[in-house]
C-alpha positions in Angstrom: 49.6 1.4 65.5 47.5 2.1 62.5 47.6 -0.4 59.4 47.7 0.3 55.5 44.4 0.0 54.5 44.2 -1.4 50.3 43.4 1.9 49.2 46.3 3.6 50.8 49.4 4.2 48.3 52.0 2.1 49.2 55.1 4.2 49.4 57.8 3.1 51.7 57.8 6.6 53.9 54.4 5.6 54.4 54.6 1.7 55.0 57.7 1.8 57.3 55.7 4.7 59.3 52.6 3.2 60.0 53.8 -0.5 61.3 57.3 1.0 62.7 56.3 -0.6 65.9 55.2 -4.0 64.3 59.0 -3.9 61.9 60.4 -3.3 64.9 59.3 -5.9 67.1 59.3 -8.3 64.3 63.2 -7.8 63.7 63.8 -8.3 67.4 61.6 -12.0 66.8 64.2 -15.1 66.0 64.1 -16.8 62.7 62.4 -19.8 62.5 64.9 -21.1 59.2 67.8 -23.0 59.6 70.6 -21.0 60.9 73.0 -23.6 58.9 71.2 -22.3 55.5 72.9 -19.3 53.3 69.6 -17.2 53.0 68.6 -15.9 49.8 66.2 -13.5 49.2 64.6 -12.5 45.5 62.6 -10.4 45.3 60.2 -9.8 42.3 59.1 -12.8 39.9 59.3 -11.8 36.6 61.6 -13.4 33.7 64.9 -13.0 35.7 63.2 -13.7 39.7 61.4 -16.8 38.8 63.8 -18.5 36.4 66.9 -17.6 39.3 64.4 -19.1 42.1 63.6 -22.3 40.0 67.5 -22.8 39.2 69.0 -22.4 43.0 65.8 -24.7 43.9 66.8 -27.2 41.6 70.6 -27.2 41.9 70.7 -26.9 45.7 67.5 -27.5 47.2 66.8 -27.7 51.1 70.4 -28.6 51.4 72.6 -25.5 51.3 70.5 -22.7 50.6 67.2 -21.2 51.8 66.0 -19.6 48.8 62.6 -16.9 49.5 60.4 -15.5 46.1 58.7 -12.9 47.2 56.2 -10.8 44.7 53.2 -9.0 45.3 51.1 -11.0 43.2 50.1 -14.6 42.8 51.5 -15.8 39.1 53.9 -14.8 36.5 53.2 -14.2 33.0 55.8 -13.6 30.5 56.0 -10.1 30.4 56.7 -9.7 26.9 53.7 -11.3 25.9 51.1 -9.2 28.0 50.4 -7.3 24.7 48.9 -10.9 23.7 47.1 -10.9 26.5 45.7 -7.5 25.8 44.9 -7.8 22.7 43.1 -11.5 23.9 45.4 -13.6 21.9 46.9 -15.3 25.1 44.7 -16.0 28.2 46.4 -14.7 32.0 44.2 -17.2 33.8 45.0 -20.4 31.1 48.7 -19.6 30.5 49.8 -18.5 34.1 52.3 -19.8 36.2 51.0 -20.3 39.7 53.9 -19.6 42.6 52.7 -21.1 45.0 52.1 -24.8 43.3 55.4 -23.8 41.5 57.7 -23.2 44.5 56.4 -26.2 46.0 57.9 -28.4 42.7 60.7 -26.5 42.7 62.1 -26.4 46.3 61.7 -22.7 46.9 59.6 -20.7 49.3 56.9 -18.3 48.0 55.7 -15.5 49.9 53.6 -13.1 48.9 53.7 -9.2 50.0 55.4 -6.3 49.0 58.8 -5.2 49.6 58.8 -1.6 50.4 62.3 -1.2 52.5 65.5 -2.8 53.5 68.0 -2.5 56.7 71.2 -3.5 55.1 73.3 -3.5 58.1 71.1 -6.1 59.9 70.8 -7.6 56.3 66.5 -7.5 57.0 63.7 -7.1 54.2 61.0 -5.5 54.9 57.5 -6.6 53.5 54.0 -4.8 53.5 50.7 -6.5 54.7 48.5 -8.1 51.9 44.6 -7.5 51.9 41.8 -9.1 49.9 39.4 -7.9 48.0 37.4 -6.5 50.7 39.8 -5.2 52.1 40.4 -7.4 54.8 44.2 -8.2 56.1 45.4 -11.6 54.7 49.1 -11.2 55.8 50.6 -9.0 58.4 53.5 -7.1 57.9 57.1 -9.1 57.9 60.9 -8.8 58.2 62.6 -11.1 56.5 66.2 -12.0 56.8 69.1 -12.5 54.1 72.7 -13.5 53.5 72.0 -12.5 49.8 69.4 -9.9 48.5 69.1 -10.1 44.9 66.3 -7.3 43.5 64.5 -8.4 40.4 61.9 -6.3 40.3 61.4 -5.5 36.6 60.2 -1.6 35.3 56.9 -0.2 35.0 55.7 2.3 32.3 57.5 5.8 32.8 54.5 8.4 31.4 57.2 10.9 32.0 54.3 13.3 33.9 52.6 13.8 31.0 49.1 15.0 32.0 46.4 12.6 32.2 48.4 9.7 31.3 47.9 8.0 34.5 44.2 8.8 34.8 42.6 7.7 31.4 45.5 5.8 29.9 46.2 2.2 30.2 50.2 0.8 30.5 50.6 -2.7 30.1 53.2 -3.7 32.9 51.2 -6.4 34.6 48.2 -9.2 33.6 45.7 -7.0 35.6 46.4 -4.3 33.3 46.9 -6.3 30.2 43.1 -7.9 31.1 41.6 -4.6 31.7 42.7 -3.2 28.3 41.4 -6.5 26.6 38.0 -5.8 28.5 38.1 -2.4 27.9 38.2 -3.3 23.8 35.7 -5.8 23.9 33.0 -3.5 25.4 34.1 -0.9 22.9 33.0 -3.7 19.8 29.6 -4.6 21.9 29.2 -0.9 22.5 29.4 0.1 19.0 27.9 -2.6 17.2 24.6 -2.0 20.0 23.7 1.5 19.8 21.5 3.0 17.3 23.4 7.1 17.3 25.7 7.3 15.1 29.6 6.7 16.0 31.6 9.3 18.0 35.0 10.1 16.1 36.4 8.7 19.1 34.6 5.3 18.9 37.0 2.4 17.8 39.9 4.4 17.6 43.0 3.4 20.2 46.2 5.3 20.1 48.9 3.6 21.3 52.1 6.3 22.9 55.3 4.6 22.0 56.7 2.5 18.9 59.1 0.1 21.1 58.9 -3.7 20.1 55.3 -3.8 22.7 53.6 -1.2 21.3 54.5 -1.8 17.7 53.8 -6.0 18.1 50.3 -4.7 19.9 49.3 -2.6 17.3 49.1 -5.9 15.0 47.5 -7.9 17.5 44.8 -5.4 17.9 44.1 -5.4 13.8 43.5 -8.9 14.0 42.0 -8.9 17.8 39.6 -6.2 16.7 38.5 -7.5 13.7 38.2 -11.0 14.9 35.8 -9.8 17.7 33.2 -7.8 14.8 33.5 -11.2 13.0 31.5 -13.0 15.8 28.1 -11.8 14.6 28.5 -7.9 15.2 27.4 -6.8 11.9 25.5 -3.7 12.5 28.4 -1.4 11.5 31.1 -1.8 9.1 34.3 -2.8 11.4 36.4 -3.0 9.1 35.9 1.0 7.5 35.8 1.9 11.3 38.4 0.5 13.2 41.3 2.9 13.4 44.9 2.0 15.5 47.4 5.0 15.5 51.2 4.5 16.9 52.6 7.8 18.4 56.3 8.0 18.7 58.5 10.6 19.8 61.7 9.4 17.8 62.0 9.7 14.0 61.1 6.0 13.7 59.3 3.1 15.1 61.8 0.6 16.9 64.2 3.3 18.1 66.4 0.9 20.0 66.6 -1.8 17.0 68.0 -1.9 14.1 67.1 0.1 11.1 66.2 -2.8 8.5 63.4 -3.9 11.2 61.8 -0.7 11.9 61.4 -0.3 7.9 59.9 -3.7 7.4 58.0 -3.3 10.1 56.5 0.5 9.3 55.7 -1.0 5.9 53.8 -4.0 6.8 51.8 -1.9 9.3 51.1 0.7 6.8 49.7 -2.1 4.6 47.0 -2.9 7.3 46.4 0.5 7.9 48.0 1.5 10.8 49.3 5.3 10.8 52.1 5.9 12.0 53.3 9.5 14.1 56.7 9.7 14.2 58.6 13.0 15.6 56.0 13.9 18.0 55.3 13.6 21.9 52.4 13.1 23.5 51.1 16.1 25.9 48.0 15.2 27.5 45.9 12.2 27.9 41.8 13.0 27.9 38.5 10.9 28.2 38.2 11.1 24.8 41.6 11.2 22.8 45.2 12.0 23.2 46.9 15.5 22.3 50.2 15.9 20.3 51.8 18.4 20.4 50.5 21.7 20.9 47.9 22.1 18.8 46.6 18.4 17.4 43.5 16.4 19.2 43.6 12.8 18.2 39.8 11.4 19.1 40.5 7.7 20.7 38.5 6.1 23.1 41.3 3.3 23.8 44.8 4.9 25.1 47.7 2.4 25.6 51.2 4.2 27.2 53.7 1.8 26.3 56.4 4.8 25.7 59.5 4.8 27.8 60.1 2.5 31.3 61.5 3.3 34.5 62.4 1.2 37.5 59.7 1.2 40.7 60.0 4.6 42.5 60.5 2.8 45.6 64.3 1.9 44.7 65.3 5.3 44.4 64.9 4.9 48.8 66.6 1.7 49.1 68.7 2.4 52.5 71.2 4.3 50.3 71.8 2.4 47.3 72.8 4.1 44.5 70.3 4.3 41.3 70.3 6.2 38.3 68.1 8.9 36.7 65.3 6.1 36.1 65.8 4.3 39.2 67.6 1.5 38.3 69.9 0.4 40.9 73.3 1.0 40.0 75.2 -2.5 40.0 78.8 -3.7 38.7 80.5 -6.3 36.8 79.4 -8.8 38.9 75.7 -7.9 39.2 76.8 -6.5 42.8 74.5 -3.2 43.8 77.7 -0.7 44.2 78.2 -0.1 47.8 76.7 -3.5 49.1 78.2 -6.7 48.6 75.3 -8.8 49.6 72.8 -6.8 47.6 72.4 -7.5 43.8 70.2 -6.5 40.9 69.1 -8.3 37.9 66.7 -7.5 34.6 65.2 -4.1 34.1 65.1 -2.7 37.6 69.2 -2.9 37.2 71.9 -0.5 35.3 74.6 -2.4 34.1 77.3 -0.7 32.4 79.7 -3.4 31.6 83.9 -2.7 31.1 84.4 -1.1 27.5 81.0 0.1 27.3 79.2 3.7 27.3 75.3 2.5 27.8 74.3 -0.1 30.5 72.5 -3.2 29.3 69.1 -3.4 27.3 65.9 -4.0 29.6 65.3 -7.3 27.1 64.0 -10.6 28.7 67.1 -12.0 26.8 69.5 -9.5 29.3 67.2 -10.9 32.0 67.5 -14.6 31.6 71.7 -14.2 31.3 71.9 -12.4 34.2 69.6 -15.2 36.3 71.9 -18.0 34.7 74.8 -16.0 36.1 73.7 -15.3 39.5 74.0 -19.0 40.4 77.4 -19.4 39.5 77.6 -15.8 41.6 75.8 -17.7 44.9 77.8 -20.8 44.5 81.0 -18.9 44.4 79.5 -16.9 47.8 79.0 -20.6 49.2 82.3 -21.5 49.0 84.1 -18.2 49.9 85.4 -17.6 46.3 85.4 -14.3 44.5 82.3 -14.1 42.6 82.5 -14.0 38.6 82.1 -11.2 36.5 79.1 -10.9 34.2 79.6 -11.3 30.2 76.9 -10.0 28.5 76.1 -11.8 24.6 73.6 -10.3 22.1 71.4 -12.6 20.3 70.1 -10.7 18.3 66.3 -8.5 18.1 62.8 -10.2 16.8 59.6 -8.4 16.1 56.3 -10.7 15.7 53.6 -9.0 14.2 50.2 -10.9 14.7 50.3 -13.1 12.1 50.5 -11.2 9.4 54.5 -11.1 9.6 57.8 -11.5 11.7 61.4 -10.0 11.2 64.1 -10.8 13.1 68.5 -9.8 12.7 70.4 -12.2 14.6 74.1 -12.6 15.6 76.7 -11.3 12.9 73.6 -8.8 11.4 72.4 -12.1 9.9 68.7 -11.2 8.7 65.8 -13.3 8.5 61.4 -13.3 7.9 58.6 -15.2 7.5 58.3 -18.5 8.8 61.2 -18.5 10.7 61.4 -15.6 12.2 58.0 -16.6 14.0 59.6 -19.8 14.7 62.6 -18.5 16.0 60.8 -15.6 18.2 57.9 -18.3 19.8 60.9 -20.4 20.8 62.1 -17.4 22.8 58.9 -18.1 25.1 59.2 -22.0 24.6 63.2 -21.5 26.3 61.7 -19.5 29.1 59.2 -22.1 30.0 61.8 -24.4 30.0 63.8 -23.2 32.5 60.8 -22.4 34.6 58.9 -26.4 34.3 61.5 -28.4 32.7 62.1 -29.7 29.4 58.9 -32.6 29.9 56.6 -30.2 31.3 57.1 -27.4 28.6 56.8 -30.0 26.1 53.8 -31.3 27.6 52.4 -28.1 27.9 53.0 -27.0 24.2 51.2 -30.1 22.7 48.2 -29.7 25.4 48.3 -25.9 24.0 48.0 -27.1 20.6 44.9 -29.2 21.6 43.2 -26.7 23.4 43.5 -24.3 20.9 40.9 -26.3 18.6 38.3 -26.4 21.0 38.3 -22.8 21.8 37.6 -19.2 20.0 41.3 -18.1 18.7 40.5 -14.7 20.8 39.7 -14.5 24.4 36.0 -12.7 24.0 35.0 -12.1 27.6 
C-alpha cells in the first residue's frame, strides 16, 4: 500500500487509490460511538461549519446526537476578514479560534483531516492522512460514519485558468495565504526602503484581479497597511509618491453584485486615495513581475492578489454522484437537502440554492451562511423525531462595504442607506454576531473589551 506523501496533490482519484486497502479495511472495523447516537457529520469549519457544530453541541450535547467537525486545518478565522489579515490589520495567530479547545467547550468532536470521498450507500466519509511539517504521518487515513452529512466546505478562488495565476499570484481563501501576502508586503517595504538602485517600475505596485466587496475592502487596507509600515522609520524613499494599488475588474463597475449607490461611493472614495480603478477589462496572464490585460497592456506589480470570481472545491464535482453545478456547488433544495440524497446536505458557498420563485441561487455571503446553519438545527431536530424537515427561507439584510478607516457604506433592508460612523458600527457588529454564536454572549464580550486593551499596547499593524 503506498501512502500520500505531503507533497502529493490531494485529489480524491488519487487518495481513495493509494489507501483503497486501508478504506477498505477500515469500513469493515466497528464504530467505537454510541450506536444509540444520530451521527452527524460536518464537514468544513468555516462561518456556516463551526457556528452549526457549536449550536447542535450546545442544544443537544452528548445526549442525542454525536456531532463530528472535521476540517483540514487547526482554527477558523472569519473569512471575510482574511483581507485584514493580509493587509496586517488583524492578527491569524491572536484572533483565531482554536478547534480543538473549542469543541471541547462546546460538546463536539474535532478531527482533523481531509475529506476527499464519500460512500453514500453505507452512509461512510472518507478522510485523508495528515502529515507535519516534515512530512511525517500524524493521522492515518479514516472512515467515518454518519446518519447526517452536512458539507460546509466554503469556495476557493476560481482564476478561471488564466495563465500564471496560480503560480505568481496570491488568493486569499485561507489565513496561510492571507499571512503570506502580509509577509510578502512587508519585505517588499524593507526591500525598497534598503537598497541603494533605484526602484523597478514593479516595486511597490500590487494589483489586485477582482472589485468584489474583498478585493475592493483590501485595496483600502493596503493604503493605510502600506503606508503605516514606511512610517516606522523607513524613510529612504518617498512611500507615499511610490506606493501604487490598482483594482482590475472585468465588469463595468466595482461591486458587481451590490447595489449601484455603493459601488459609486466607494469608486470615489478610492479614487480620492489614489487607487485606479480598471473597469471592463480581464486579466490574461499573471508574470513575476506584473499582470497583463488584455492583449496588449503590461501592468508592472510585484504584489498580485486574485480575489476575482469563486468556485466550490473541485473535489465535490466527484462526490459519489451528487449533482453540482457549473462551479461545483452541490446542488441542494428547499430544505438544504443535496438533491438525490436525503441524508446529505450543503450549506454556505460550497452550496447552490435556488429557492421557489427565484431564477439565481443564493449569494455566497457569510450572512447566507449563518441562516442556513441556524436552519439546519431545526432540520436535525425534525430528523430526530421522524418529522418532515422545514423548508429554508432565505432574508436579505442588506450589503456593507468597510473601507479601512477612511470610510464605510452600507443599504440595508427596504434600500434604507446609510455612512460614516454607523455603517462601521453596523458592519464590525456583523463579526461581533458571529463570535457570538461561536463563544457566547460572555466570552465575546470579554473578548472585545480584552481586544480593546491589547490594541494599546501593540503596533496598530502586524509588522513581522
Amino acid at each position: 500500500m503506498q501512502i500520500i506523501t505531503p507533497g502529493m496533490r490531494l485529489v480524491p482519484e488519487a487518495v481513495l487509490a493509494n489507501n483503497a486497502a486501508l478504506f477498505r479495511a477500515l469500513q469493515e472495523t466497528p464504530s467505537h460511538a454510541d450506536s444509540s447516537l444520530h451521527r452527524v457529520i460536518i464537514v468544513g469549519g468555516g462561518a456556516g461549519g463551526l457556528e452549526l457544530a457549536t449550536h447542535l453541541g450546545r442544544k443537544f450535547g452528548k445526549r442525542r446526537l454525536s456531532v463530528t467537525l472535521v476540517d483540514r486545518n487547526r482554527t477558523h478565522i472569519w473569512k471575510p476578514l482574511l483581507h485584514e489579515v493580509a493587509s496586517g490589520a488583524l492578527s491569524a495567530s491572536n484572533d483565531a479560534v482554536e478547534y480543538i479547545a473549542h469543541a471541547s467547550r462546546h460538546h463536539y468532536r474535532y478531527r482533523i483531516g481531509e475529506v476527499v470521498g464519500i460512500d453514500r450507500a453505507k452512509r461512510q466519509v472518507f478522510v485523508a492522512p495528515s502529515f507535519d511539517d516534515d512530512g511525517r504521518q500524524i493521522i492515518p487515513p479514516r472512515v467515518l460514519g454518519y446518519d447526517t452529512l452536512v458539507l460546509a466546505v466554503g469556495s476557493v478562488s476560481n482564476d478561471f485558468g488564466t495563465p500564471g495565476a496560480a503560480r505568481h499570484a496570491i488568493a486569499l481563501d485561507t489565513a496561510d495565504q492571507a499571512a503570506r501576502f502580509n509577509k510578502r508586503m512587508i519585505d517588499a517595504c524593507l526591500r525598497a526602503n534598503a537598497q541603494y538602485e533605484q526602484l523597478s517600475p514593479s516595486q511597490l505596485h500590487c494589483v489586485i484581479v477582482g472589485a468584489g466587496a474583498t478585493g475592493v475592502e483590501l485595496a483600502a487596507e493596503l493604503h493605510k497597511s502600506m503606508r503605516e509600515i514606511a512610517s516606522h522609520n523607513l524613510d529612504n524613499i518617498d512611500f507615499e509618491r511610490l506606493i501604487r494599488i490598482t483594482i482590475v475588474e472585468a465588469a463595468p463597475r466595482i461591486l458587481p453584485a451590490l447595489p449601484e449607490h455603493l459601488a459609486v461611493a466607494s469608486a470615489h472614495l478610492l479614487h480620492d486615495l489614489g487607487v485606479q480603478i480598471r473597469c471592463g477589462v480581464k486579466a490574461t496572464e499573471v508574470t513575476e513581475d506584473g499582470i497583463r490585460l488584455g492583449e496588449k497592456l503590461f501592468v508592472p506589480a510585484e504584489l498580485v492578489v486574485w480575489s476575482a470570481g469563486i468556485k466550490a472545491p473541485d473535489f465535490l464535482k466527484r462526490l459519489d454522484g451528487l449533482e453540482t453545478d457549473r462551479i461545483n456547488r452541490l446542488v441542494v433544495d428547499e430544505t438544504l437537502q443535496a438533491r438525490g440524497d436525503e441524508n446529505v446536505f450543503a450549506i454556505g458557498d460550497c452550496a447552490s440554492c435556488v429557492l421557489p420563485g427565484e431564477n439565481n441561487p443564493l449569494p455566497s455571503r457569510a450572512q447566507t451562511a449563518h441562516q442556513q446553519a441556524d436552519h439546519l438545527v431545526k432540520v436535525i431536530a425534525a430528523r430526530l423525531k421522524g418529522r418532515a424537515v422545514p423548508e429554508f427561507r432565505y432574508r436579505d439584510y442588506g450589503s456593507l462595504v468597510s473601507l479601512a478607516d477612511y470610510g464605510s457604506f452600507g443599504s440595508l433592508i427596504g434600500g434604507l442607506r446609510i455612512e460614516g460612523l454607523l455603517a462601521r458600527l453596523m458592519y464590525r457588529s456583523l463579526y461581533k454576531m458571529h463570535l457570538t454564536a461561536v463563544h457566547g454572549f460572555a466570552k465575546a464580550a470579554l473578548d472585545s473589551i480584552g481586544e480593546v486593551v491589547a490594541r494599546r499596547t501593540r503596533p496598530r499593524i502586524k509588522l513581522h
